[in-house]
C-alpha positions as CSV (number, residue, x, y, z in Angstrom):
1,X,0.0,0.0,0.0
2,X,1.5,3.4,-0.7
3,X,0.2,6.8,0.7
4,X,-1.7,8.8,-1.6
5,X,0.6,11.1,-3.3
6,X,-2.1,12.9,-5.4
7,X,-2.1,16.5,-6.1
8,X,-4.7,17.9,-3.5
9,X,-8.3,19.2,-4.6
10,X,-9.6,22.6,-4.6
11,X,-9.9,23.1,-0.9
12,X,-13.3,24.3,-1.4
13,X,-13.9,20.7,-2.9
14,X,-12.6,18.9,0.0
15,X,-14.5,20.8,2.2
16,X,-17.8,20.0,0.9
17,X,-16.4,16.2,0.3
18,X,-14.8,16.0,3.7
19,X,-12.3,13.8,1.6
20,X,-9.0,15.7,2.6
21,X,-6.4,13.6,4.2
22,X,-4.2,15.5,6.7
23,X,-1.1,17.9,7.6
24,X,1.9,16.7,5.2
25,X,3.7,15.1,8.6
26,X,0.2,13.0,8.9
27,X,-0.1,12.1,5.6
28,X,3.2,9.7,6.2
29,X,2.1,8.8,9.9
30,X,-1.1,7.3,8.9
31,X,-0.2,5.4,6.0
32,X,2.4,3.9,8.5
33,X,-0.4,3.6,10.8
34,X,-2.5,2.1,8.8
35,X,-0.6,-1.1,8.1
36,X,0.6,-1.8,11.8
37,X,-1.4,-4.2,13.8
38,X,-0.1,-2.9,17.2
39,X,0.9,-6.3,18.1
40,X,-2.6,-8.1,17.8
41,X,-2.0,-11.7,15.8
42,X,-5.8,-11.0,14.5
43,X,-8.4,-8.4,13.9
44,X,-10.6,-10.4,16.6
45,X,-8.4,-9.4,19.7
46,X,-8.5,-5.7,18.3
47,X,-11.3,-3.8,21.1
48,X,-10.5,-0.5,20.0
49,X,-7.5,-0.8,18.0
50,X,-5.3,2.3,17.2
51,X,-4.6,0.9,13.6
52,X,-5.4,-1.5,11.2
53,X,-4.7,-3.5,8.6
54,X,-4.2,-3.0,4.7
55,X,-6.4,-6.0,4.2
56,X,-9.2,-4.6,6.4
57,X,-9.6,-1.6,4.7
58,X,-10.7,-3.2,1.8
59,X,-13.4,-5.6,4.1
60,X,-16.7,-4.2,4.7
61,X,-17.1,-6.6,7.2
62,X,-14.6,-4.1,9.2
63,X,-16.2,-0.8,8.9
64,X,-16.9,-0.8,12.5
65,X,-13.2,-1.6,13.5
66,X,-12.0,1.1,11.5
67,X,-14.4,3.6,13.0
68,X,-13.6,2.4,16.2
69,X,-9.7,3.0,15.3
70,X,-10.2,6.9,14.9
71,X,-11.8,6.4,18.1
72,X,-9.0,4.8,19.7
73,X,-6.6,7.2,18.8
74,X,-8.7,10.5,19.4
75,X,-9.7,9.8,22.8
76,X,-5.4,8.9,23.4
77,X,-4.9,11.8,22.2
78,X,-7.6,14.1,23.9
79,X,-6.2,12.6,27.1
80,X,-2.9,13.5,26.7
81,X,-4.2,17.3,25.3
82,X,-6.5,17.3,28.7
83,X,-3.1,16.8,30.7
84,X,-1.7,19.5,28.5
85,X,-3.8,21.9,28.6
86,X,-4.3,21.7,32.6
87,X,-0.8,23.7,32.5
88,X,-2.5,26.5,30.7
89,X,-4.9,26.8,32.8
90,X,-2.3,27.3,35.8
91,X,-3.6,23.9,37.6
92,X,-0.2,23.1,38.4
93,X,3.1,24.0,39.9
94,X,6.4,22.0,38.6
95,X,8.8,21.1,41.5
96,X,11.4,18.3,42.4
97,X,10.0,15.0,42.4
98,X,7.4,16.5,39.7
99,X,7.6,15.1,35.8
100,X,6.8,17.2,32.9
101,X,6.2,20.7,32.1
102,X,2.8,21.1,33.4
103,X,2.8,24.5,34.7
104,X,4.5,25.7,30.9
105,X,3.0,27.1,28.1
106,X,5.5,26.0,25.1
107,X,5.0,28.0,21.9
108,X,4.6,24.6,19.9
109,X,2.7,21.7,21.3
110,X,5.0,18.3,21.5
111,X,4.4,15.9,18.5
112,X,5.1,12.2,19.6
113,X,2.9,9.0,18.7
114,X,0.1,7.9,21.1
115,X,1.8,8.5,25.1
116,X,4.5,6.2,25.0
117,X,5.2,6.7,28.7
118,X,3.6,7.8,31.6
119,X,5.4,11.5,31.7
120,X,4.1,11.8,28.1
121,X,1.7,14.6,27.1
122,X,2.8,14.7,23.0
123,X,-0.9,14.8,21.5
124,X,-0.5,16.3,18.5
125,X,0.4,13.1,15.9
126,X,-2.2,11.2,17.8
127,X,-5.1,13.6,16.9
128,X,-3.5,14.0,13.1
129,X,-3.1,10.1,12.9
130,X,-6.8,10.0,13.6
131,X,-7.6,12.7,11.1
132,X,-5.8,10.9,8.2
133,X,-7.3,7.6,9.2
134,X,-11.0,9.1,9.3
135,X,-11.0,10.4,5.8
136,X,-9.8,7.5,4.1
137,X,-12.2,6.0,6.3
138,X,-14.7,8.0,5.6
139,X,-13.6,7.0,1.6
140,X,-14.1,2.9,2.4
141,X,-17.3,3.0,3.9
142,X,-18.9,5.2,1.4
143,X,-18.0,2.2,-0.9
144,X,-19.4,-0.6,1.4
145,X,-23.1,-1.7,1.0
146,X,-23.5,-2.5,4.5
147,X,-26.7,-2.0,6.7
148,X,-25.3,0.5,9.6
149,X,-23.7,2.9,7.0
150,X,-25.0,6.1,8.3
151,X,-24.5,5.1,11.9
152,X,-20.9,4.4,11.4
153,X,-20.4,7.5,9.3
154,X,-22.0,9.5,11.6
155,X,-19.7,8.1,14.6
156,X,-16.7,8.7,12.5
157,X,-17.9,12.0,11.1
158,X,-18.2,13.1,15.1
159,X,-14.9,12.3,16.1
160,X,-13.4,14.1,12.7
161,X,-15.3,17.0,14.4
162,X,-14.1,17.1,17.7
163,X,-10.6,16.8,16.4
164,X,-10.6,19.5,13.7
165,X,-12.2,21.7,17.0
166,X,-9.0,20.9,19.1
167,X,-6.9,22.5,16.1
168,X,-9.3,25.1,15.7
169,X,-9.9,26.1,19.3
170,X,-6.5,26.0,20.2
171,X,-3.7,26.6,17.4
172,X,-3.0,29.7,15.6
173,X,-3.3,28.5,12.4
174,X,-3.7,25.1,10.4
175,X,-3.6,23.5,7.1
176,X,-5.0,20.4,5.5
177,X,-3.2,17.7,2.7
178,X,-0.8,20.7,1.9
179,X,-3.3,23.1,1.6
180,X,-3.6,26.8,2.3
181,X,-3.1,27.8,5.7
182,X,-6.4,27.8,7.2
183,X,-7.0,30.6,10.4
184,X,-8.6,29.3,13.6
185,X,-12.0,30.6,12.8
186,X,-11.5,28.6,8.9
187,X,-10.6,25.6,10.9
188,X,-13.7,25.9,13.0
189,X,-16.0,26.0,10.4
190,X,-14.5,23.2,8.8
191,X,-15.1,21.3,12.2
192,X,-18.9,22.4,12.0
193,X,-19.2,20.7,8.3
194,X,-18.2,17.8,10.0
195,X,-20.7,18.3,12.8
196,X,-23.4,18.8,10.2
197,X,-22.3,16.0,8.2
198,X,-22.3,13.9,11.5
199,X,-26.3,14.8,11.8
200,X,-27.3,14.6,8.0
201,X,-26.4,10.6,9.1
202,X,-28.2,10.7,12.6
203,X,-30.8,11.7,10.3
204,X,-30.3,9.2,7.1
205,X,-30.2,5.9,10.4
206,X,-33.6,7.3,11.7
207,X,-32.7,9.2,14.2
208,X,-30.3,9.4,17.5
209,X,-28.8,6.3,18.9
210,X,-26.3,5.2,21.3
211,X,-22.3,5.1,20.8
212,X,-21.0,2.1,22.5
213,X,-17.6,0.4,22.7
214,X,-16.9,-2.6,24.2
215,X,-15.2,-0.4,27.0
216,X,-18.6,0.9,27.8
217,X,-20.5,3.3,26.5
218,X,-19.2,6.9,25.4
219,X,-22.9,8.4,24.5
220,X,-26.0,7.2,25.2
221,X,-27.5,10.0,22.9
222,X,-25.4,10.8,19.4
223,X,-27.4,13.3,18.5
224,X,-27.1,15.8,21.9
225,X,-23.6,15.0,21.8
226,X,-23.3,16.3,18.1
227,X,-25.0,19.5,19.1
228,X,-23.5,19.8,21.9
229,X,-20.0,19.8,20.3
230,X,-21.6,21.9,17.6
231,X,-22.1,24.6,20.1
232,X,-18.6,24.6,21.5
233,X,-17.3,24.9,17.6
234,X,-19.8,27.9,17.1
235,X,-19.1,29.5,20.6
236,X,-15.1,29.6,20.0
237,X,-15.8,31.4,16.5
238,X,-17.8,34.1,17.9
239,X,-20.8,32.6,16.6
240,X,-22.8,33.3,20.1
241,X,-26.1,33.0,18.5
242,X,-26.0,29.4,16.9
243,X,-24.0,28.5,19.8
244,X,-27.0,28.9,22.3
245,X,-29.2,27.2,19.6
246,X,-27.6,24.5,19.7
247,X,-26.6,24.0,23.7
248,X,-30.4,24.3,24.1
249,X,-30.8,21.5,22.9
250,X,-28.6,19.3,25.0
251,X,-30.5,18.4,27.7
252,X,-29.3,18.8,31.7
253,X,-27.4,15.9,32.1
254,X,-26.4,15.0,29.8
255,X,-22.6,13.6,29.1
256,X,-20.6,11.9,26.3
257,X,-17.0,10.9,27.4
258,X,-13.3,10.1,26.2
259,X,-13.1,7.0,27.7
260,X,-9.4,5.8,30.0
261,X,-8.4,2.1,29.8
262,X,-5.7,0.5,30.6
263,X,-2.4,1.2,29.3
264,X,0.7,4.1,29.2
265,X,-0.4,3.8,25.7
266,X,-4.4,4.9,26.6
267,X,-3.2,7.6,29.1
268,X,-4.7,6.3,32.6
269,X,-4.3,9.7,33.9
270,X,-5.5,13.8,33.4
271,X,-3.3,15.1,35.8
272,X,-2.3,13.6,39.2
273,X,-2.5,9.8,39.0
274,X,0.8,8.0,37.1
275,X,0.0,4.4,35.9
276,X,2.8,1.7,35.9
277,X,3.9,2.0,39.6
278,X,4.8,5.4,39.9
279,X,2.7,7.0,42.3
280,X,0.8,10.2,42.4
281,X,3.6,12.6,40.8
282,X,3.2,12.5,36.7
283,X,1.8,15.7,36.9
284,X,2.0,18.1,39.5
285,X,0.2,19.4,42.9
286,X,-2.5,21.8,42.6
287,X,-1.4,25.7,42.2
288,X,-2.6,28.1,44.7
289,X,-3.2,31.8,43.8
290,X,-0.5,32.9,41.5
291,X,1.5,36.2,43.6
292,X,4.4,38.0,42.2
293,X,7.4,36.5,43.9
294,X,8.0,37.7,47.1
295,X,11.2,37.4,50.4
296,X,8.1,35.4,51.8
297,X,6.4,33.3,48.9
298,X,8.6,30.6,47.9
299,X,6.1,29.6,45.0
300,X,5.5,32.4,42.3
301,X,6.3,34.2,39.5
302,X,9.4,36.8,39.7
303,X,8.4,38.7,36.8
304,X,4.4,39.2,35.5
305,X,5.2,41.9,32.8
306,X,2.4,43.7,30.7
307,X,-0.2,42.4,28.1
308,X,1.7,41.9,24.8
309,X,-1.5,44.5,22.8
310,X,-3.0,46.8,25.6
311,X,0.3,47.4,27.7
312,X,-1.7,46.7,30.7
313,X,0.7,45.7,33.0
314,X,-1.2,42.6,34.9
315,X,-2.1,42.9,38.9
316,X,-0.6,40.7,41.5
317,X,-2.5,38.6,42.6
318,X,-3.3,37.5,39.4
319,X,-7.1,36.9,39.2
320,X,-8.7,33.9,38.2
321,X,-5.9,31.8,39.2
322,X,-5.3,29.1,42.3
323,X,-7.7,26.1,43.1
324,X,-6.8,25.3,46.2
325,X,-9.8,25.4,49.0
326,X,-12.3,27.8,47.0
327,X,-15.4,28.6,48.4
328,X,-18.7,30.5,47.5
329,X,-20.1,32.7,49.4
330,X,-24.0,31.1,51.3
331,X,-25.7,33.9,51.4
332,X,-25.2,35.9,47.7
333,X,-23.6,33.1,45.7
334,X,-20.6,35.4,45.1
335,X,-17.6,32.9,44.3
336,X,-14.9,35.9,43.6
337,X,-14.5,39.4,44.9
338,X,-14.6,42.8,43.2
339,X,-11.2,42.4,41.7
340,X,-11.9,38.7,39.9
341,X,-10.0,37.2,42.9
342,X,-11.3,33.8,43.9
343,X,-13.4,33.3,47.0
344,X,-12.0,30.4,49.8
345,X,-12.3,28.5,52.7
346,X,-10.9,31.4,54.3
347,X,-13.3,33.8,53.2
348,X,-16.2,34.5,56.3
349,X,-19.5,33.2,55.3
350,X,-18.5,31.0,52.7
351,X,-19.2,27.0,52.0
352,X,-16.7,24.5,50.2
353,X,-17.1,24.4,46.2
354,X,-17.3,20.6,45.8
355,X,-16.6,20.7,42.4
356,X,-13.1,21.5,42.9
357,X,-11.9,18.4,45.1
358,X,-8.4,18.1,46.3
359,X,-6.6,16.5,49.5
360,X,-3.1,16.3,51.1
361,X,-0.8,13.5,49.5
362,X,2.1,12.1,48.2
363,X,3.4,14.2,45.1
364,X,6.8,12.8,45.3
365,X,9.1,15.4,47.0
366,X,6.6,15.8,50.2
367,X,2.9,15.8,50.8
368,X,1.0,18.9,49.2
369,X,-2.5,19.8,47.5
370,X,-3.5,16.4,45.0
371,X,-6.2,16.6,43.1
372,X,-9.5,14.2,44.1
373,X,-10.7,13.7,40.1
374,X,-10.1,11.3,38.0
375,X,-9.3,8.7,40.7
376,X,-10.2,5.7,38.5
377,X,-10.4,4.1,35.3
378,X,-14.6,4.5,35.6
379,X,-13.6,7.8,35.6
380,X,-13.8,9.0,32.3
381,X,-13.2,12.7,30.6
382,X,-16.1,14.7,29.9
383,X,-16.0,15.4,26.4
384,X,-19.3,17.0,26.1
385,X,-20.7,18.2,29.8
386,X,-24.0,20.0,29.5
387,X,-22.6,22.4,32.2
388,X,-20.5,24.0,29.4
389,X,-24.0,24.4,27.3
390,X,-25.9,26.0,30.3
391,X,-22.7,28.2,30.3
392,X,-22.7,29.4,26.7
393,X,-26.7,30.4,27.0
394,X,-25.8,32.7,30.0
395,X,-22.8,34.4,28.0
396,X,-25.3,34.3,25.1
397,X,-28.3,35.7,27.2
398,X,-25.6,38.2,29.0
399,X,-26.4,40.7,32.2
400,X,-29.7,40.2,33.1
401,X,-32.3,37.6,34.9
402,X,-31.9,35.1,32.1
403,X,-28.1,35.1,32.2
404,X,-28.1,34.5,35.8
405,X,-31.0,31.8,36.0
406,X,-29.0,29.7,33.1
407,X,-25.7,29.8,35.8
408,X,-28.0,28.7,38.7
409,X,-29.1,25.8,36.6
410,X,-25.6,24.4,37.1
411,X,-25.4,26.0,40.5
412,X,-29.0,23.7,41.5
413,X,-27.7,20.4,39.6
414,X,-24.4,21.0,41.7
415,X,-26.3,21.7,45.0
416,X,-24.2,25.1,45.5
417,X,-25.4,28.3,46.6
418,X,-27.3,29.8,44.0
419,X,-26.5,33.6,42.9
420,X,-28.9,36.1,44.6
421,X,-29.6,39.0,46.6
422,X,-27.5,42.0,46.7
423,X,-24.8,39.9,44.2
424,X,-27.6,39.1,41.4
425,X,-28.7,42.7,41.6
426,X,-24.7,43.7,40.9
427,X,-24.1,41.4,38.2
428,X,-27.1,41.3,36.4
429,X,-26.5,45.2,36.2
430,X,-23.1,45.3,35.1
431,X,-21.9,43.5,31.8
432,X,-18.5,43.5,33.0
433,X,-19.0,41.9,36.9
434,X,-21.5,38.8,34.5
435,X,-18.7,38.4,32.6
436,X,-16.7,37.7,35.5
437,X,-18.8,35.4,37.4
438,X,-19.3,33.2,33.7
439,X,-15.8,32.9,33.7
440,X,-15.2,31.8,37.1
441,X,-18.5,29.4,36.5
442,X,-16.6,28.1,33.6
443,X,-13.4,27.3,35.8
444,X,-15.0,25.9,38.1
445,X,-17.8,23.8,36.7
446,X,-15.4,22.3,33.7
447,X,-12.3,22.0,35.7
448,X,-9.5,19.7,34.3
449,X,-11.6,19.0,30.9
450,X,-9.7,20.8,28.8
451,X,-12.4,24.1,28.3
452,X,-10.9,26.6,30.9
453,X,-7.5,27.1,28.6
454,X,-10.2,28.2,25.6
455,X,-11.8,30.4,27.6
456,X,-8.3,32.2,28.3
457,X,-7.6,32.5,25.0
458,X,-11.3,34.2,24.2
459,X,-11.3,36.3,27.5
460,X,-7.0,37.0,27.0
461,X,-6.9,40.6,28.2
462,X,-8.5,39.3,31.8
463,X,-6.8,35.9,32.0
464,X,-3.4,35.8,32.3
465,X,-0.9,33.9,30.1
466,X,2.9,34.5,30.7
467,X,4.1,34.4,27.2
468,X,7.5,33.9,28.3
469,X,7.6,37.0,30.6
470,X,8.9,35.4,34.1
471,X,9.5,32.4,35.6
472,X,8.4,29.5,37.8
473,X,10.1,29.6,41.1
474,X,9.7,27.0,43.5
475,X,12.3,25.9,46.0
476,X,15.2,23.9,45.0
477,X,13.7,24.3,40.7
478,X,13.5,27.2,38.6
479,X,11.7,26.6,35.0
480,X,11.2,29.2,32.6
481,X,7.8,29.8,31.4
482,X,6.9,29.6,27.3
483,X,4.8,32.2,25.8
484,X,1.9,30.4,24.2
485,X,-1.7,31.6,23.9
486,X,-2.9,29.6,21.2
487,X,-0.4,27.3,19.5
488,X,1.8,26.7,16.6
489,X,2.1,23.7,14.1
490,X,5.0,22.2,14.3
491,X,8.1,23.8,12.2
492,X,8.4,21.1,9.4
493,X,4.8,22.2,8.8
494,X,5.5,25.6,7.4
495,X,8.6,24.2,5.8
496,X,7.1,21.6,3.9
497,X,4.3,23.5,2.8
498,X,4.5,25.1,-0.5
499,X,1.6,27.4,0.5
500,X,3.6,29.3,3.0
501,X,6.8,29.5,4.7
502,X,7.6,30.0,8.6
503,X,7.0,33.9,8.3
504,X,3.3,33.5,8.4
505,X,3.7,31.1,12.2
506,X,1.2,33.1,14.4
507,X,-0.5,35.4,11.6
508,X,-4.0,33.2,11.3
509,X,-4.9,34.3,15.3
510,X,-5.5,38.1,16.6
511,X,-2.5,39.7,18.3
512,X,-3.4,39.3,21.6
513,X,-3.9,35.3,21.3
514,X,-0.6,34.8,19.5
515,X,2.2,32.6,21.0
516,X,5.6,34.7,21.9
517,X,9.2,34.0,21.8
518,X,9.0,31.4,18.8
């Protein structure tokens, strides 16, 4: 089998067509992938394999194994990119004892296959493997004549989606089988063909159905989970309005997961917990409030700097930052202060925010702050939480009763105090203060699932990134911080492709959510 070494179509063509392969580095990676059996002696002992076969491809009696593939590897990948992307959202410090660079925010995102080892966080090839598997996946089953067609294509179709959103949410800039370079927002709405593509099939099968694996089951409802990812795509373009459409119609509850299994190879872990033996130290202990460095904080950044656009130079403490022991208040609901600083335990008046669990432990230099989530393999990653569609209704709604009531649906599900009295009054008032209290919601509510680092990047002029202004002190280790907002492909990208050349890295994202120091 050789890799297809066409010319590319119009991109216009392949977007309609969804038959695009991938980035030129995936276009090798899954051809390779493609013809490994990852040490299975048949297609029988394959649950959900990472690869398959040459001959499989060609056997309709495989469809689902191949659909299942692409699921395999997204959902290694996502949990690797969940891992990552705690560090951007300042869950971690990095210390002695501590692997990886958790608490960094590297310009470029590590490449790597599908988490190797359990210090790994390299999810990039991972998600473009899937991509370039699931169109010429996409391309078999279009041939087969085989009764659950439009089921399996709209499994696969979903999966496309949610990775093309990764790239789209969180890089600069992307391009697809050596095409132009596409901006974030073009990457989006590429996602959202896939998302619409994904429900044309929900429709052509007869409607919504469950998406199970022999794992377990990742959906019970396709069709939510469509919309629901749909309405993340929509809400990270700006498109508030079909955002809210769309999360209205994901009902409360309502969940569809990336699933952990065993395995360094199926990353057993978001944040805390190492597989193979190693204890609770892959990742790091939870970051308090983040202070300028100070004769008496021995955890902290020496140097904050100023906003890269506005010049604004950022306060200390920074707000929106540190997860250790937060609180809202009984009375008003209020969980941060007047200056976006979050409430604690410390805080008169206020109760524990169970939704942020953590407790004293081994992190492998000393007992700190551990995290209390993802504690098992039954616990999976959210990859759709309706919290997050509640959420985009009350930024879509904005000040006002509505906005509010949408937040204290979460706040009820929860069983938190509820946002009232003299507090409802101020916020639903003042644009600026409900703005605040969605983005806290938001940090709170979707805590280590990979959403808080995306609202950074949309709300970048209040949330802090470092972009490689100051540095991690902590005693005994000093690590310099990156400069990333949004992310860059990797160099051989821009090299390789005739389109454009490494002078365009960072031009496809506004100025103030560009990477520095690249």
């Amino acid at each position: 089998m050789e890799c297809d070494s066409r010319e590319p179509m119009d991109l216009e063509q392949e977007l309609i067509m969804h038959r695009t392969r991938s980035t030129n580095t995936v276009a090798a990676l899954s051809c390779a992938a493609l013809l490994v059996m990852a040490g299975c002696d048949s297609l029988l002992e394959v649950s959900l394999p990472s690869a398959v076969t040459e001959d499989a491809l060609n056997n309709p009696a495989t469809a689902a194994l191949q659909v299942n593939s692409v699921a395999a590897s997204v959902e290694c990948a996502y949990s690797s990119f969940a891992a990552t992307a705690s560090g951007n959202e300042d869950n971690f410090q990095r210390t002695v004892g501590v692997a990886g660079g958790y608490a960094q925010y590297p310009a470029t995102p590590g490449g790597g296959s599908c988490d190797g080892d359990a210090y790994s966080t390299e999810w990039v090839n991972p998600f473009l493997t899937a991509m370039g598997q699931g169109f010429q996946t996409w391309a078999n089953i279009q041939g087969y004549a085989i009764a659950n067609k439009p089921q399996l294509l709209a499994k696969l179709a979903l999966y496309q989606s949610l990775t093309l959103d990764v790239f789209g949410e969180f890089f600069c800039e992307f391009a697809i089988n050596a095409g132009p370079l596409l901006t974030f927002s073009q990457t989006l709405d590429v996602a959202e063909g896939w998302a619409d593509s994904a429900l044309a099939q929900i429709a052509a099968a007869g409607g919504t159905f469950a998406i199970n694996t022999q794992q377990g089951t990742v959906t019970s409802d396709i069709q939510q989970t469509v919309l629901g990812l749909r309405s993340r795509i929509r809400w990270a373009n700006g498109d508030l309005v079909g955002a809210a459409t769309d999360a209205a119609a994901v009902s409360d509850g309502h969940m569809a997961w990336i699933l952990r299994e065993e395995g360094e190879d199926r990353r057993n872990m978001v944040s805390s917990y190492q597989g193979n033996g190693g204890g609770i130290q892959a990742a790091g202990f939870l970051q308090g409030q983040i202070n300028i460095i100070s004769p008496t904080i021995q955890t902290g950044i020496s140097e904050l700097g100023s906003h890269p656009v506005t010049g604004v130079p950022w306060p200390n403490p920074l707000p929106f930052t540190g997860y250790i022991d937060l609180a809202i208040e009984t009375a008003t609901g209020r969980a941060i202060d007047d200056s976006g600083n979050p409430l604690t335990l410390a805080d008169a008046g206020t109760e524990k925010d169970t939704r942020v669990q953590h407790a004293i432990g081994d992190t492998g230099s000393g007992p700190d702050y551990i995290i209390q989530k993802y504690l098992g393999l039954a616990d999976d990653i959210p990859m759709i939480n309706w919290r997050e569609m509640r959420l985009i209704q009350a930024q879509a709604a904005g000040a006002g009763s509505a906005g509010v009531d949408f937040v204290n649906q979460v706040r009820t599900f929860d069983g938190l105090p509820l946002v009232q009295g003299v507090y409802r009054t101020l916020v639903e008032a003042d644009a600026d203060r409900f703005d605040d209290l969605v983005i806290e919601e938001r940090r709170r509510a979707l805590w280590l699932e990979a959403r808080y680092w995306s609202t950074k990047i949309l709300n970048n002029e209040k949330l802090w990134f470092p972009r490689q202004l100051g540095e991690w002190i902590t005693t005994g280790y000093t690590s310099a911080l990156g400069g990333a907002v949004r992310v860059l492909m990797p160099s051989a990208e821009y090299d390789i492709n005739r389109n454009f050349t490494l002078d365009d890295r960072a031009t496809g994202c506004p100025a103030g959510q560009r990477p520095v120091g690249f």
